[in-house]
N, C-alpha and C positions, 0 to 999 in steps of 0.2 A: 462399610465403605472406607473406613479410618485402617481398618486392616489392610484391606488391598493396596490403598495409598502407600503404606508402611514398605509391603511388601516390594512394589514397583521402584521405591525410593531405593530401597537396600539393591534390588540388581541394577540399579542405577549405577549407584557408588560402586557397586562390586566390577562391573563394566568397562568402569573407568573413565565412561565418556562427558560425564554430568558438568564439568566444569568449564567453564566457556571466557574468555578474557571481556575486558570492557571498556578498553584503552579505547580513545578516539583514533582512527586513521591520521596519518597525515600523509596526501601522496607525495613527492618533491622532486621524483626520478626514477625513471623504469627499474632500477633496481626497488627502489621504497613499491612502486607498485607492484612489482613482484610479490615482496612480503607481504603486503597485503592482500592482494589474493589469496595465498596460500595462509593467513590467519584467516580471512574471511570464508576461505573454503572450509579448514579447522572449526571453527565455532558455527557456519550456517548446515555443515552437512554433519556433523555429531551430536549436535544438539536436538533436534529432531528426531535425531537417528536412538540416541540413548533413552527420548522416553517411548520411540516406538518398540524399541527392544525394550526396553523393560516393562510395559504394560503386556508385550505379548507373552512374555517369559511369567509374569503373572497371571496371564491367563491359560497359562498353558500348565504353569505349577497348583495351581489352588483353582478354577476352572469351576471343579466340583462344587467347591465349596461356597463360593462367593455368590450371593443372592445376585437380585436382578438388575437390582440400581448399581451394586459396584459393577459387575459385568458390562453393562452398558457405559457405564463410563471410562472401563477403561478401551472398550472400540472407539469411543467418540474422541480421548486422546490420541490414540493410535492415525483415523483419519483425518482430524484436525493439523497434527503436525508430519503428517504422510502429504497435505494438502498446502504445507508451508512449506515443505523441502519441494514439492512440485512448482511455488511460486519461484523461490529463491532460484532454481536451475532454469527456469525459464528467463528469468531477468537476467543471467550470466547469459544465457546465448542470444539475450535479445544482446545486451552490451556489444558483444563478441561482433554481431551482426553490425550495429551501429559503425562500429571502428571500423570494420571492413569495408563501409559504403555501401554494401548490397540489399540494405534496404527501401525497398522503393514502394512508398506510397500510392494507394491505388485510391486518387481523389475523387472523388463525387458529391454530389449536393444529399446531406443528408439532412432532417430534419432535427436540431438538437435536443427538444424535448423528449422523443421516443427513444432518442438514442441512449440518454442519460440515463431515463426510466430502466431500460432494459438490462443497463450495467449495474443499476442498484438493484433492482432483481435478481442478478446475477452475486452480486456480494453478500445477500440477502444471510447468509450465514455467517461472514465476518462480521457484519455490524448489528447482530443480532440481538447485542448488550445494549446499542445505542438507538436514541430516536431521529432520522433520517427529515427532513423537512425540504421537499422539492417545491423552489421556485424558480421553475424554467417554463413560461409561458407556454402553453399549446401553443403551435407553428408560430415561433416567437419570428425565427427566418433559418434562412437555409442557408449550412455551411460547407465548406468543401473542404473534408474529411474524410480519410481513410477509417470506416467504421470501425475494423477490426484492432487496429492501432490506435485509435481513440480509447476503445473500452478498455483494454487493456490499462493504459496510462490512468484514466479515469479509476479504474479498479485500484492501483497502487497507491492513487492520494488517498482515496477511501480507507486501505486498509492502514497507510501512516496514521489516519488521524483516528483509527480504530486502536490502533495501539497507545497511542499518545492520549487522546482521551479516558477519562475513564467512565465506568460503567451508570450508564443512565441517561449519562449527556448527550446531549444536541450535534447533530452534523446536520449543517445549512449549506445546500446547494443552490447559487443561485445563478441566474441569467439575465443580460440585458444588452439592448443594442444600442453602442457607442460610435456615433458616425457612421463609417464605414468598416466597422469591427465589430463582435459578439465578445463579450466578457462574460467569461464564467470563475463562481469564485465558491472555492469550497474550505467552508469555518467550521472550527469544533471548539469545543470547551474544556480544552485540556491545559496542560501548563503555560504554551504558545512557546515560543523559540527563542531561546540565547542570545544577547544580541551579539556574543561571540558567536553564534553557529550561524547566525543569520545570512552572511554570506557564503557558506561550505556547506551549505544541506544539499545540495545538486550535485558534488563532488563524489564521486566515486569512489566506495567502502569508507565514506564518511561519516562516523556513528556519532551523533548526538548523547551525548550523556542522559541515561533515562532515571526514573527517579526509582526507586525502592519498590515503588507497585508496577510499573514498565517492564516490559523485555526491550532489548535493545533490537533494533531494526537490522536487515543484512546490509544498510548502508549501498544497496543498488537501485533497488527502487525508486527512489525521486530522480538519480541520475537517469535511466533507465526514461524514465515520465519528461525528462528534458530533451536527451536526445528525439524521442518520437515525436511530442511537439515541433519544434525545429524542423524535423523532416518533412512536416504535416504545412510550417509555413506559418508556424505559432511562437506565441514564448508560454512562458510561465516564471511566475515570481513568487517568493515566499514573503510573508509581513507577521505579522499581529496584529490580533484586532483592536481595534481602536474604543469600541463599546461595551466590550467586556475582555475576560483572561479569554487567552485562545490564541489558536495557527489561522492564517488561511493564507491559503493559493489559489492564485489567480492567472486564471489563461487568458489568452486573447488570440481568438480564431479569427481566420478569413469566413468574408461571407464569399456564396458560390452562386451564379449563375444570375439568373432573373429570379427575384424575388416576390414580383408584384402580386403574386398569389400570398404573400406571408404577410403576417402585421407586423407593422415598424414599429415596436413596444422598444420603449426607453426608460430606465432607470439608475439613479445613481447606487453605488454602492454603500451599505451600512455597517460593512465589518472593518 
């Protein structure tokens, strides 16, 4: 394993792509946004890219040689960050899409408990390190949300706080209804947020400084998760938790339709 590593490392470097900047963004002016795009396209598409090339050039040079466990691990690199260059361009065209207006929410009453369920199912690989803790009521009430933009968004705080936490820790999803609004709030046990960055984490190609064990985020993402809220008829806001270290973001959804079939569950929040 220690050799195939070696080996993936060395056509890294030979490649030339391995090296990635770690400057925070600052946007100020279509030109400053320009440059960052085109840094953020530089470090979100070769960075992936250099350990997919280099694990395959590994396996393609030594192949033979490499027992089962390096082999497999280095596919599992390969589609691991084949499956973050798939997020990263999806987020650039959802962005794309937001600016242009042409995204139009396709609203309906959806139940938020299955919904949540079914995107942490879905992420079920990204947070594979951490332990996931759902507290969103069975048919806590019904909200009017674009399912497919929901998850989406919901998937990207997930994988922020996947990166941002580390491995073993708690991601607490939870729910409750507030008047005439649903809050949902999702906390991890990670370093929690800057109170420099605290207001610019929703800013586009905005990179939080990450710590030594961190990879640094494409900086679209949360922008990405605010735009779609918004569109949906939502916010979302970032804090720290109050009870222990840790992020959490908190939405507040519309509710949808007649509800009288749903329970009126009320709770405050404890992050």
């Amino acid at each position: 394993m220690a050799r195939a590593r070696d080996h993936a490392a060395e056509t890294i470097a030979r490649i030339g792509l391995g090296k990635a900047p770690k400057a925070a963004f600052v946007i100020a002016s279509p030109t400053g946004l320009q440059s960052a795009l085109l840094i953020s396209l530089s470090h979100d598409l070769r960075t992936p890219l250099a350990c997919i090339l280099g694990s395959a050039t590994t396996l393609d040079d030594f192949g033979e040689v490499l027992d089962r466990e390096a082999h497999s691990d280095l596919v599992r690199v390969i589609r691991e960050e084949a499956e973050r260059l798939n997020r990263f361009l999806g987020n650039l065209l959802d962005m794309t899409r937001l600016d242009a207006g042409v995204i139009e929410p396709r609203l309906r009453p959806v139940d938020l408990a299955c919904l949540v369920a079914d995107t942490v199912d879905r992420a079920s690989r990204t947070l594979v390190d951490h332990h996931v803790v759902l507290q969103v009521p069975p048919r806590l009430v019904r909200v009017g949300l674009d399912p497919v933009l929901f998850e989406q968004l919901l998937f990207n705080i997930l994988d922020n706080a996947a990166m941002y936490a580390p491995a073993g820790s708690e991601i607490r999803i939870r729910a409750w209804r507030d008047e005439d609004r649903v809050r949902l709030a999702i906390s991890d046990e990670g370093c929690g947020i800057a109170p420099a960055d605290l207001d610019r984490v929703f800013d586009r190609f905005y990179r939080a400084r990450p710590s030594d064990r961190q990879r640094a985020g494409t900086g679209l993402g949360l922008a990405v998760c605010q735009g779609l809220v918004e569109a949906m008829g939502g916010t979302i806001a970032a804090g720290n938790r109050k009870d222990r270290r840790g992020a959490v973001f908190t939405m507040i959804l519309p509710l949808a339709g007649d509800e009288s079939a749903f329970a009126n569950t009320r709770g405050p929040a404890n992050d």
